[in-house]
MIFIMI-723590 format. One record per residue (C-alpha): residue number from 1; residue in three letters; z, y, x. Coordinates in steps of 0.25 Angstrom, whole numbers, m for minus. Example, Ala and Ser with C-alpha at 12.3 -4.5 7.8 and 13.67 -1.06 7.14 Angstrom:
BEGIN
[1,Ala,[31,m18,49]]
[2,Ser,[29,m4,55]]
% end
This chain:
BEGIN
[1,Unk,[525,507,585]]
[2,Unk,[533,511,595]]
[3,Unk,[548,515,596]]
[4,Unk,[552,530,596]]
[5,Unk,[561,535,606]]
[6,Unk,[575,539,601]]
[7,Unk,[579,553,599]]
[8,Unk,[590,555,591]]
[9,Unk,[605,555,597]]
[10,Unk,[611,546,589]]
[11,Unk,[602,535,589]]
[12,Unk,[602,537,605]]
[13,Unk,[617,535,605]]
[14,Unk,[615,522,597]]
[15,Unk,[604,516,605]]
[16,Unk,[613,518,617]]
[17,Unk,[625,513,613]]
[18,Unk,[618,500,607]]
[19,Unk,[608,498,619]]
[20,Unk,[619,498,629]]
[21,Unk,[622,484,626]]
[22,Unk,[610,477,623]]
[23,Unk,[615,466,617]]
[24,Unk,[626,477,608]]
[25,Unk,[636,466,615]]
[26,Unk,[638,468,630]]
[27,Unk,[650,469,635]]
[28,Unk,[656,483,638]]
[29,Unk,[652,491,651]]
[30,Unk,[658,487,662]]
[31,Unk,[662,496,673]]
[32,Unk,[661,490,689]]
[33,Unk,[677,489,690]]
[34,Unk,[677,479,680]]
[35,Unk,[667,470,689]]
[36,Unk,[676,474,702]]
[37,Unk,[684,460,700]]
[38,Unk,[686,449,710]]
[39,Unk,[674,439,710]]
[40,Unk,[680,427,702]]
[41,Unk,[670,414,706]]
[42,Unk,[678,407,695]]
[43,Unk,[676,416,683]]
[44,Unk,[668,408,674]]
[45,Unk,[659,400,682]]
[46,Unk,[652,388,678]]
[47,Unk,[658,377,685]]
[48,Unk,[651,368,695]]
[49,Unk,[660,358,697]]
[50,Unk,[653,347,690]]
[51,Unk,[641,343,688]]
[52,Unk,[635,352,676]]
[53,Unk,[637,367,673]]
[54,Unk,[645,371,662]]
[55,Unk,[637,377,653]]
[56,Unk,[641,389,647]]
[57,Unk,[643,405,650]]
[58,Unk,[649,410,663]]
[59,Unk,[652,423,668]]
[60,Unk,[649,425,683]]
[61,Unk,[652,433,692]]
[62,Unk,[645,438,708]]
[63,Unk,[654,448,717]]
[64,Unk,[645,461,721]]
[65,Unk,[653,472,729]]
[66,Unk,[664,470,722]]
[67,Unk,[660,470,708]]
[68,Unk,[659,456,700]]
[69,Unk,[644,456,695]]
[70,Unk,[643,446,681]]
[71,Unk,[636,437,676]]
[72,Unk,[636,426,665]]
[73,Unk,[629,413,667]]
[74,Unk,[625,404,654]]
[75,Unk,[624,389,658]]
[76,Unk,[618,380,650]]
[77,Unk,[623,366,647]]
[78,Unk,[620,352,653]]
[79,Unk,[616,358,667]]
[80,Unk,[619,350,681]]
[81,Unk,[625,359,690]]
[82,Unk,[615,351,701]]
[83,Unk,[604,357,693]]
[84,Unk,[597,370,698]]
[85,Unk,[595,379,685]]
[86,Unk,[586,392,682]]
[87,Unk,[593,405,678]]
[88,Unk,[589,417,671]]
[89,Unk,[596,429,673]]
[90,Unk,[597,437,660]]
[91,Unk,[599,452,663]]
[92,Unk,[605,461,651]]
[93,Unk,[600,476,649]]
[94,Unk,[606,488,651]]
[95,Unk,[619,489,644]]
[96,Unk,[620,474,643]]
[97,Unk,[629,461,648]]
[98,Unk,[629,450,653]]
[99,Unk,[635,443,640]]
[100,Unk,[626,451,631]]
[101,Unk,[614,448,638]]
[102,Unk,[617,434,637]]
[103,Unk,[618,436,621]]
[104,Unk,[607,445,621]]
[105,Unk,[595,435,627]]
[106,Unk,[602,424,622]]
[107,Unk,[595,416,635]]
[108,Unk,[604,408,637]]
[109,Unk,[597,397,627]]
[110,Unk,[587,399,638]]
[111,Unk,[596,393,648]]
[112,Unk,[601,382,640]]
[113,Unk,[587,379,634]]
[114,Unk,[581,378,649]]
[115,Unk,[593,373,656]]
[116,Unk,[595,389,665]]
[117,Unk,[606,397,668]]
[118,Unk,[606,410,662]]
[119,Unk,[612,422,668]]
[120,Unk,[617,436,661]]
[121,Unk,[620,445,676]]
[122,Unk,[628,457,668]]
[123,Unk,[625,472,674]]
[124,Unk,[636,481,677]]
[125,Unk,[638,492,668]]
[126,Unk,[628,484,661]]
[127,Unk,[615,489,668]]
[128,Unk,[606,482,679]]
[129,Unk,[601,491,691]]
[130,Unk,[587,488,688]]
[131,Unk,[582,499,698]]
[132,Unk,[580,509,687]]
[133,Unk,[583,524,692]]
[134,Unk,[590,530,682]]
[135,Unk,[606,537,679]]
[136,Unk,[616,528,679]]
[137,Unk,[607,516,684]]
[138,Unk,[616,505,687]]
[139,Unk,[616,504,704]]
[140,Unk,[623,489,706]]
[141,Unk,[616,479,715]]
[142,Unk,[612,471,703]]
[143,Unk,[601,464,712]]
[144,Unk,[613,459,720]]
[145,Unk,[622,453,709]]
[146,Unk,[609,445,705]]
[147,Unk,[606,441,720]]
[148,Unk,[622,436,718]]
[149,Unk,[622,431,705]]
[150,Unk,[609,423,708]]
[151,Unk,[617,414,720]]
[152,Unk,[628,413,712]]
[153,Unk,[620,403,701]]
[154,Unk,[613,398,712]]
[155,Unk,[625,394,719]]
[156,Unk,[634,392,706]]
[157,Unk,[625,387,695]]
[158,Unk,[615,381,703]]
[159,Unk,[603,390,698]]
[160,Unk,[590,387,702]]
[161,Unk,[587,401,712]]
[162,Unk,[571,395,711]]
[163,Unk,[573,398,694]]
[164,Unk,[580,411,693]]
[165,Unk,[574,420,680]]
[166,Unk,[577,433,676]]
[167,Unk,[577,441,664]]
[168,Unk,[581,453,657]]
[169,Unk,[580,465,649]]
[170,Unk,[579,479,650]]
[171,Unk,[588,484,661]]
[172,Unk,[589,470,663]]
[173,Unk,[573,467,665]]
[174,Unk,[573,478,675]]
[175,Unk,[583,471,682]]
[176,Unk,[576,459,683]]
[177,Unk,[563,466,687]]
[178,Unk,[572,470,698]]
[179,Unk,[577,457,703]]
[180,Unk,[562,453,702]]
[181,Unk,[559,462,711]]
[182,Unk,[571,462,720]]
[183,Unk,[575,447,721]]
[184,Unk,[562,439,719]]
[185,Unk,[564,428,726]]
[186,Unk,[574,424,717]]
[187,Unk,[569,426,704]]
[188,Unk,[562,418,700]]
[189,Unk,[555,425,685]]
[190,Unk,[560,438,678]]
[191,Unk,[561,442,662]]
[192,Unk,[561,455,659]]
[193,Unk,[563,460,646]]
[194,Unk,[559,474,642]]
[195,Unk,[560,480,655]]
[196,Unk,[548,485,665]]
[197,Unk,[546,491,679]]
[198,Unk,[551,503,683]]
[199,Unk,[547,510,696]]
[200,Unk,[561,507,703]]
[201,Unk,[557,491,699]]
[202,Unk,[542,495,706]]
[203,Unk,[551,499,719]]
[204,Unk,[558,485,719]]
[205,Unk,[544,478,720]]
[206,Unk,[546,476,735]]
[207,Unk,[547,462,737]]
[208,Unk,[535,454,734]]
[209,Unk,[539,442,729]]
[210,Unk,[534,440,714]]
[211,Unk,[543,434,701]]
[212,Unk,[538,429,688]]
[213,Unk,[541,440,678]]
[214,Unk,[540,441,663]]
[215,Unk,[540,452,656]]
[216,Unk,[544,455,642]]
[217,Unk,[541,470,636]]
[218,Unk,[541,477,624]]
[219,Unk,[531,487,621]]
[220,Unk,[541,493,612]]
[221,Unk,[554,494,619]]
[222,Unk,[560,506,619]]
[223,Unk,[568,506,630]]
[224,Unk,[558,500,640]]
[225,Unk,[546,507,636]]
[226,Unk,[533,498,637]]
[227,Unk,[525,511,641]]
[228,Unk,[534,513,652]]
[229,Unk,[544,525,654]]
[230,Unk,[559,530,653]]
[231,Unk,[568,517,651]]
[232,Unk,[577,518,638]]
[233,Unk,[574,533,635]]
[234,Unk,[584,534,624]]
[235,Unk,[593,534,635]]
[236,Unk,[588,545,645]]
[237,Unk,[580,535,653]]
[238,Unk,[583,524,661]]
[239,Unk,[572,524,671]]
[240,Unk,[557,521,668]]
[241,Unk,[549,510,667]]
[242,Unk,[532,507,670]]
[243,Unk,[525,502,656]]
[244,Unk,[527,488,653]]
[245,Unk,[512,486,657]]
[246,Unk,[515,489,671]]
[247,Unk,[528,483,672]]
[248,Unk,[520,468,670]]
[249,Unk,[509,475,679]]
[250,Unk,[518,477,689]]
[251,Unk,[525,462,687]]
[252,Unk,[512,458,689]]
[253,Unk,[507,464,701]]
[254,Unk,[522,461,708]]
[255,Unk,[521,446,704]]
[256,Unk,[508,444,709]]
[257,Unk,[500,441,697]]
[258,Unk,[484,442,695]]
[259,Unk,[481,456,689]]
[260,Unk,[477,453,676]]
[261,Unk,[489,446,665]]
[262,Unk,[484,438,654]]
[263,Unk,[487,442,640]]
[264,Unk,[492,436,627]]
[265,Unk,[496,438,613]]
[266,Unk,[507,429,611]]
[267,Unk,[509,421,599]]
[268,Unk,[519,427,588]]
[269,Unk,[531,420,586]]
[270,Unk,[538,427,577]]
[271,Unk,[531,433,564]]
[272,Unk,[542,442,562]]
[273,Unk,[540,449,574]]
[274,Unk,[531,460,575]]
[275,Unk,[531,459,592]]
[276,Unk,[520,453,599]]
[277,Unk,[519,447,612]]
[278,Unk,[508,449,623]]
[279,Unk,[510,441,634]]
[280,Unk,[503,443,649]]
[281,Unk,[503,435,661]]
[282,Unk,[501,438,674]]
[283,Unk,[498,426,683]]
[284,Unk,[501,427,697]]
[285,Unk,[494,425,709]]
[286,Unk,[498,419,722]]
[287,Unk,[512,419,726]]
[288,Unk,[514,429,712]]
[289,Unk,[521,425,700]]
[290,Unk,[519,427,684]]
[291,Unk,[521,440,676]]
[292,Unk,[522,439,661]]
[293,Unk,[523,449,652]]
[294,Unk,[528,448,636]]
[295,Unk,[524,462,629]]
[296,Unk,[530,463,615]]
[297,Unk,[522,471,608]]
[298,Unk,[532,479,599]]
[299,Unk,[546,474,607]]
[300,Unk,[556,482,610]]
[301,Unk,[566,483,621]]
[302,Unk,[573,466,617]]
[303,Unk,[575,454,621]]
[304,Unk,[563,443,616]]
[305,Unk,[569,436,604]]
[306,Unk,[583,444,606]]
[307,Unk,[591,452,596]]
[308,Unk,[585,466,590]]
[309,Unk,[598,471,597]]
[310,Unk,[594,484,592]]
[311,Unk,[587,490,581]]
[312,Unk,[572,490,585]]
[313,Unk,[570,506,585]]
[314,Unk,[579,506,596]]
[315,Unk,[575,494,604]]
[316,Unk,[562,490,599]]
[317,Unk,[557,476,592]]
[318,Unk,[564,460,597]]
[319,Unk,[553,453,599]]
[320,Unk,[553,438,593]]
[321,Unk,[540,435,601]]
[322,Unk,[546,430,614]]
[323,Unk,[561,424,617]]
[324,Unk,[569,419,630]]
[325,Unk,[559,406,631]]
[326,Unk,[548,414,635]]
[327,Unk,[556,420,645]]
[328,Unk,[561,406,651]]
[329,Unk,[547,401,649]]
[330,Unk,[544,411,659]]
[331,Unk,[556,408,668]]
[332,Unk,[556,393,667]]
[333,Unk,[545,389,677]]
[334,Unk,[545,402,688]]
[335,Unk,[551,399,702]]
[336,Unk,[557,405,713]]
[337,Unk,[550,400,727]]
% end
Protein backbone atom coordinates (compact mmCIF):
# COMPACT_ATOMS: atom_id res chain seq x y z
CA UNK A 1 0.00 0.00 0.00
CA UNK A 2 1.36 2.99 -0.64
CA UNK A 3 1.94 6.28 1.45
CA UNK A 4 -0.69 9.08 1.22
CA UNK A 5 0.42 12.50 0.62
CA UNK A 6 0.01 14.79 3.61
CA UNK A 7 -2.60 17.39 3.75
CA UNK A 8 -3.41 18.75 6.78
CA UNK A 9 -1.27 21.80 8.20
CA UNK A 10 -0.26 20.92 11.22
CA UNK A 11 1.28 17.62 10.47
CA UNK A 12 2.86 19.58 7.33
CA UNK A 13 4.45 21.91 9.95
CA UNK A 14 5.71 18.87 11.98
CA UNK A 15 7.15 16.89 9.02
CA UNK A 16 9.10 20.02 8.08
CA UNK A 17 10.62 20.84 11.15
CA UNK A 18 11.58 17.07 11.85
CA UNK A 19 12.93 16.36 8.30
CA UNK A 20 15.17 19.42 8.24
CA UNK A 21 17.61 17.49 10.06
CA UNK A 22 17.68 14.01 9.16
CA UNK A 23 19.40 12.65 11.75
CA UNK A 24 16.94 15.23 14.34
CA UNK A 25 20.72 16.01 15.43
CA UNK A 26 22.55 18.44 13.11
CA UNK A 27 24.16 21.08 14.09
CA UNK A 28 22.25 24.60 13.56
CA UNK A 29 22.15 26.27 10.13
CA UNK A 30 24.94 28.20 9.43
CA UNK A 31 25.11 31.24 7.48
CA UNK A 32 28.22 31.89 4.87
CA UNK A 33 29.83 34.66 7.40
CA UNK A 34 30.57 32.08 9.75
CA UNK A 35 32.50 29.99 7.12
CA UNK A 36 34.49 33.55 6.02
CA UNK A 37 37.48 32.66 8.59
CA UNK A 38 41.13 32.60 7.71
CA UNK A 39 41.98 28.90 6.38
CA UNK A 40 43.85 27.24 9.52
CA UNK A 41 46.02 24.14 8.01
CA UNK A 42 46.47 23.18 11.63
CA UNK A 43 43.13 22.98 12.90
CA UNK A 44 42.58 19.40 13.69
CA UNK A 45 44.54 17.60 11.11
CA UNK A 46 45.72 14.24 11.49
CA UNK A 47 49.42 14.34 11.91
CA UNK A 48 51.91 12.94 9.59
CA UNK A 49 54.91 13.14 11.17
CA UNK A 50 55.43 9.67 12.19
CA UNK A 51 54.90 6.86 10.77
CA UNK A 52 51.13 5.89 11.24
CA UNK A 53 48.00 7.93 11.19
CA UNK A 54 46.36 8.68 14.42
CA UNK A 55 43.29 7.19 14.29
CA UNK A 56 40.35 9.05 15.28
CA UNK A 57 37.97 12.03 14.00
CA UNK A 58 39.15 15.36 12.42
CA UNK A 59 37.78 18.26 11.17
CA UNK A 60 39.13 19.58 7.89
CA UNK A 61 39.01 22.36 6.24
CA UNK A 62 39.67 23.62 2.11
CA UNK A 63 39.73 27.58 1.20
CA UNK A 64 37.02 28.23 -1.62
CA UNK A 65 36.61 32.14 -2.37
CA UNK A 66 36.94 32.92 0.75
CA UNK A 67 34.81 30.85 2.57
CA UNK A 68 36.20 27.87 4.74
CA UNK A 69 34.40 24.63 3.22
CA UNK A 70 34.24 21.60 6.04
CA UNK A 71 34.76 18.37 6.38
CA UNK A 72 35.38 15.54 8.91
CA UNK A 73 37.57 12.83 8.27
CA UNK A 74 37.22 9.35 10.36
CA UNK A 75 40.71 7.35 10.56
CA UNK A 76 40.83 4.18 11.50
CA UNK A 77 43.44 2.58 13.72
CA UNK A 78 46.78 0.70 12.92
CA UNK A 79 47.15 2.45 9.44
CA UNK A 80 50.87 3.24 7.87
CA UNK A 81 50.98 6.76 6.70
CA UNK A 82 53.17 5.01 3.54
CA UNK A 83 49.95 2.98 2.88
CA UNK A 84 47.61 4.37 0.12
CA UNK A 85 44.02 3.98 1.52
CA UNK A 86 40.26 3.84 -0.27
CA UNK A 87 37.96 6.57 0.84
CA UNK A 88 34.18 6.92 0.72
CA UNK A 89 32.77 10.24 0.73
CA UNK A 90 29.60 10.05 2.78
CA UNK A 91 27.18 13.03 1.72
CA UNK A 92 24.18 13.99 4.25
CA UNK A 93 20.74 14.98 3.00
CA UNK A 94 19.11 18.08 2.84
CA UNK A 95 18.87 19.74 6.18
CA UNK A 96 21.80 17.61 7.31
CA UNK A 97 25.60 17.70 8.70
CA UNK A 98 28.54 16.54 8.53
CA UNK A 99 28.64 15.25 12.30
CA UNK A 100 25.10 13.91 11.95
CA UNK A 101 25.67 12.29 8.84
CA UNK A 102 28.51 10.35 10.40
CA UNK A 103 26.02 9.29 13.41
CA UNK A 104 23.39 8.61 10.86
CA UNK A 105 25.28 5.84 8.36
CA UNK A 106 27.21 4.79 11.15
CA UNK A 107 29.95 3.92 8.08
CA UNK A 108 32.63 4.53 9.81
CA UNK A 109 32.62 0.68 11.10
CA UNK A 110 32.97 0.29 7.41
CA UNK A 111 36.19 2.02 7.44
CA UNK A 112 37.66 0.47 10.45
CA UNK A 113 36.25 -3.06 9.23
CA UNK A 114 38.10 -2.49 5.77
CA UNK A 115 40.92 -0.46 6.73
CA UNK A 116 39.19 3.27 4.57
CA UNK A 117 39.18 6.61 5.21
CA UNK A 118 35.72 7.86 5.43
CA UNK A 119 34.72 11.43 4.71
CA UNK A 120 31.44 13.37 5.97
CA UNK A 121 31.98 16.75 3.28
CA UNK A 122 29.27 19.14 5.29
CA UNK A 123 26.92 21.58 2.73
CA UNK A 124 26.40 25.04 3.49
CA UNK A 125 23.23 25.86 4.83
CA UNK A 126 22.99 22.25 4.84
CA UNK A 127 22.04 21.55 1.29
CA UNK A 128 24.13 20.28 -1.92
CA UNK A 129 23.67 21.89 -5.30
CA UNK A 130 22.78 18.85 -6.89
CA UNK A 131 21.58 20.71 -10.33
CA UNK A 132 17.98 20.53 -9.21
CA UNK A 133 16.00 23.91 -10.58
CA UNK A 134 14.01 24.99 -7.99
CA UNK A 135 13.52 28.32 -5.15
CA UNK A 136 16.14 28.61 -2.97
CA UNK A 137 18.32 25.83 -4.60
CA UNK A 138 21.56 26.28 -3.14
CA UNK A 139 23.99 27.86 -6.00
CA UNK A 140 27.77 27.04 -4.37
CA UNK A 141 30.51 25.37 -6.34
CA UNK A 142 30.18 22.16 -4.60
CA UNK A 143 31.83 20.28 -7.32
CA UNK A 144 34.89 22.47 -6.64
CA UNK A 145 35.09 21.88 -2.86
CA UNK A 146 35.17 18.03 -3.61
CA UNK A 147 37.70 18.70 -6.60
CA UNK A 148 39.63 20.41 -3.53
CA UNK A 149 38.88 18.23 -0.83
CA UNK A 150 39.80 15.07 -2.89
CA UNK A 151 43.69 16.56 -3.37
CA UNK A 152 43.83 17.38 0.04
CA UNK A 153 43.41 13.38 1.29
CA UNK A 154 45.48 12.65 -1.36
CA UNK A 155 48.12 14.84 -0.66
CA UNK A 156 47.51 14.80 3.39
CA UNK A 157 46.05 11.25 4.15
CA UNK A 158 47.58 9.58 1.46
CA UNK A 159 44.41 8.25 -0.04
CA UNK A 160 44.54 6.06 -2.83
CA UNK A 161 42.83 8.53 -5.92
CA UNK A 162 42.68 4.88 -8.05
CA UNK A 163 39.73 3.94 -4.79
CA UNK A 164 37.92 6.91 -4.30
CA UNK A 165 33.90 5.79 -3.56
CA UNK A 166 30.84 7.83 -3.11
CA UNK A 167 27.70 7.65 -1.32
CA UNK A 168 24.77 9.24 -0.37
CA UNK A 169 21.30 10.02 0.31
CA UNK A 170 18.66 12.06 -0.87
CA UNK A 171 19.87 15.53 -1.59
CA UNK A 172 23.08 13.87 -1.01
CA UNK A 173 22.49 10.84 -3.79
CA UNK A 174 21.80 13.42 -6.29
CA UNK A 175 25.04 14.98 -5.56
CA UNK A 176 26.81 12.09 -6.10
CA UNK A 177 25.05 11.30 -9.36
CA UNK A 178 26.48 14.72 -10.08
CA UNK A 179 29.88 14.20 -9.35
CA UNK A 180 29.56 10.87 -11.37
CA UNK A 181 28.72 12.68 -14.23
CA UNK A 182 30.75 15.69 -13.71
CA UNK A 183 34.39 14.30 -12.35
CA UNK A 184 34.48 10.63 -13.55
CA UNK A 185 37.84 10.23 -13.82
CA UNK A 186 38.15 10.26 -10.44
CA UNK A 187 35.50 8.35 -9.10
CA UNK A 188 36.01 5.45 -8.94
CA UNK A 189 32.15 3.85 -7.86
CA UNK A 190 28.90 5.78 -6.51
CA UNK A 191 25.99 4.89 -3.91
CA UNK A 192 23.05 6.36 -4.13
CA UNK A 193 20.49 5.95 -1.66
CA UNK A 194 16.90 7.16 -2.57
CA UNK A 195 17.63 9.43 -5.04
CA UNK A 196 17.04 9.32 -9.12
CA UNK A 197 17.72 11.20 -12.30
CA UNK A 198 16.39 14.23 -12.83
CA UNK A 199 16.36 16.12 -16.39
CA UNK A 200 19.09 18.79 -15.18
CA UNK A 201 21.30 15.44 -14.04
CA UNK A 202 20.31 14.19 -18.02
CA UNK A 203 22.04 17.52 -19.04
CA UNK A 204 25.40 16.78 -16.98
CA UNK A 205 25.78 13.40 -19.20
CA UNK A 206 28.47 15.11 -21.37
CA UNK A 207 31.29 13.53 -20.70
CA UNK A 208 31.53 9.91 -21.78
CA UNK A 209 33.48 8.26 -19.23
CA UNK A 210 31.43 5.54 -17.54
CA UNK A 211 31.48 4.87 -13.30
CA UNK A 212 30.21 1.74 -11.44
CA UNK A 213 26.98 2.84 -9.85
CA UNK A 214 24.80 1.21 -7.30
CA UNK A 215 21.69 2.00 -6.89
CA UNK A 216 19.31 1.69 -3.73
CA UNK A 217 15.31 2.69 -4.10
CA UNK A 218 12.47 2.51 -2.36
CA UNK A 219 9.43 1.91 -4.16
CA UNK A 220 7.67 3.48 -1.35
CA UNK A 221 9.42 6.68 -0.59
CA UNK A 222 7.50 9.38 -0.12
CA UNK A 223 9.66 11.91 -0.75
CA UNK A 224 11.53 10.63 -3.92
CA UNK A 225 8.68 9.00 -5.63
CA UNK A 226 9.62 5.60 -7.30
CA UNK A 227 6.85 6.57 -10.15
CA UNK A 228 8.81 9.68 -10.70
CA UNK A 229 7.48 13.36 -10.25
CA UNK A 230 7.67 16.54 -7.80
CA UNK A 231 10.59 15.71 -5.18
CA UNK A 232 9.13 16.12 -1.45
CA UNK A 233 5.83 17.60 -2.36
CA UNK A 234 4.83 18.19 1.31
CA UNK A 235 6.97 20.84 0.67
CA UNK A 236 5.93 22.59 -2.60
CA UNK A 237 8.36 20.72 -4.71
CA UNK A 238 11.58 20.52 -4.92
CA UNK A 239 12.22 19.76 -8.67
CA UNK A 240 11.23 16.37 -10.20
CA UNK A 241 12.63 13.20 -10.71
CA UNK A 242 12.32 10.25 -13.79
CA UNK A 243 10.77 6.80 -12.32
CA UNK A 244 13.15 4.81 -10.55
CA UNK A 245 12.95 2.37 -13.44
CA UNK A 246 14.57 4.91 -15.85
CA UNK A 247 16.91 6.22 -13.57
CA UNK A 248 18.84 2.54 -13.63
CA UNK A 249 18.02 2.59 -17.34
CA UNK A 250 19.56 5.64 -17.78
CA UNK A 251 22.71 4.33 -15.42
CA UNK A 252 22.87 1.66 -17.67
CA UNK A 253 22.87 3.12 -21.04
CA UNK A 254 25.55 5.97 -19.65
CA UNK A 255 27.86 3.17 -18.05
CA UNK A 256 28.04 1.03 -21.11
CA UNK A 257 26.17 -2.00 -19.93
CA UNK A 258 24.54 -4.84 -22.20
CA UNK A 259 20.72 -4.01 -22.62
CA UNK A 260 19.25 -6.54 -20.75
CA UNK A 261 19.94 -6.50 -16.42
CA UNK A 262 19.56 -9.79 -14.78
CA UNK A 263 17.03 -10.19 -12.02
CA UNK A 264 16.82 -11.61 -8.60
CA UNK A 265 15.01 -12.18 -5.42
CA UNK A 266 17.35 -11.80 -2.70
CA UNK A 267 17.30 -13.99 0.04
CA UNK A 268 15.37 -12.45 3.32
CA UNK A 269 17.49 -11.85 6.08
CA UNK A 270 15.38 -10.51 8.48
CA UNK A 271 11.90 -12.31 9.42
CA UNK A 272 10.77 -9.21 11.04
CA UNK A 273 10.84 -7.23 8.14
CA UNK A 274 8.25 -7.10 5.62
CA UNK A 275 10.73 -5.46 2.72
CA UNK A 276 11.98 -7.27 0.10
CA UNK A 277 14.89 -7.08 -1.98
CA UNK A 278 15.09 -7.50 -5.89
CA UNK A 279 18.30 -7.00 -7.21
CA UNK A 280 19.40 -6.26 -11.02
CA UNK A 281 22.63 -6.38 -12.72
CA UNK A 282 23.80 -4.80 -15.63
CA UNK A 283 27.05 -6.07 -17.08
CA UNK A 284 29.04 -3.91 -19.02
CA UNK A 285 30.42 -4.00 -22.24
CA UNK A 286 33.81 -2.91 -23.32
CA UNK A 287 35.41 0.00 -21.74
CA UNK A 288 31.68 0.30 -19.63
CA UNK A 289 31.27 -0.41 -16.19
CA UNK A 290 28.58 -2.14 -13.84
CA UNK A 291 25.12 -0.88 -12.71
CA UNK A 292 23.36 -2.43 -9.84
CA UNK A 293 20.18 -1.73 -8.61
CA UNK A 294 18.70 -2.82 -5.05
CA UNK A 295 14.70 -2.23 -5.28
CA UNK A 296 13.14 -2.46 -1.74
CA UNK A 297 9.91 -3.28 -2.32
CA UNK A 298 7.89 -1.51 0.33
CA UNK A 299 10.99 0.99 1.51
CA UNK A 300 10.83 4.19 2.29
CA UNK A 301 12.94 7.26 1.96
CA UNK A 302 16.15 5.59 4.65
CA UNK A 303 19.05 4.50 5.17
CA UNK A 304 19.70 0.38 4.80
CA UNK A 305 19.82 -1.03 8.24
CA UNK A 306 19.69 2.71 9.62
CA UNK A 307 17.24 4.36 12.42
CA UNK A 308 13.18 4.63 11.50
CA UNK A 309 14.35 8.28 12.16
CA UNK A 310 10.79 9.19 11.49
CA UNK A 311 7.70 7.60 11.97
CA UNK A 312 6.96 5.46 8.96
CA UNK A 313 3.76 7.46 7.57
CA UNK A 314 5.86 10.30 7.18
CA UNK A 315 9.00 8.62 5.79
CA UNK A 316 8.03 5.23 4.71
CA UNK A 317 9.51 1.66 6.06
CA UNK A 318 13.79 1.02 7.28
CA UNK A 319 14.56 -1.83 5.40
CA UNK A 320 16.65 -4.60 7.48
CA UNK A 321 17.38 -6.42 4.01
CA UNK A 322 20.53 -4.71 2.92
CA UNK A 323 23.27 -2.62 5.22
CA UNK A 324 26.56 -0.65 4.71
CA UNK A 325 28.57 -4.19 3.61
CA UNK A 326 26.81 -4.42 0.59
CA UNK A 327 27.64 -1.10 -0.31
CA UNK A 328 31.45 -1.67 0.49
CA UNK A 329 31.03 -4.97 -1.22
CA UNK A 330 30.26 -3.05 -4.19
CA UNK A 331 33.06 -0.49 -3.70
CA UNK A 332 35.80 -2.75 -2.55
CA UNK A 333 37.05 -4.07 -5.98
CA UNK A 334 36.08 -0.96 -8.50
CA UNK A 335 39.04 1.11 -9.85
CA UNK A 336 39.72 4.19 -11.36
CA UNK A 337 42.26 3.87 -14.69
Amino acid sequence: MRLQPVTDSSTKLFLILAFSSICLTAKPVLSKDLYRIPPNPAAQSAPLESDSLQSGDYWEAVHIDGINRNFIVHVPSGISKVEKLPVVLVFHGGGGGAKSMAKFSRFNEIGDAHDALVVYPEAISKHWNDGRDFRAHPSEDDVQFITKALDFLFERYNANPKRVYVTGISNGGFFAERLALQLPTRIAAIAVIDAGITKQLEAMASIDVPVATLLILGTEDPLVPFDGGPVAPMFGGRGEVLPGLETVSFWANHNHCLPEGETKDLPVRDQNDVTRIKQTVFQPKENGKMVMAYLVEGGGHTWPSGSQYMPQRFIGRTTKQLNNEDIWQFFQDKRTP
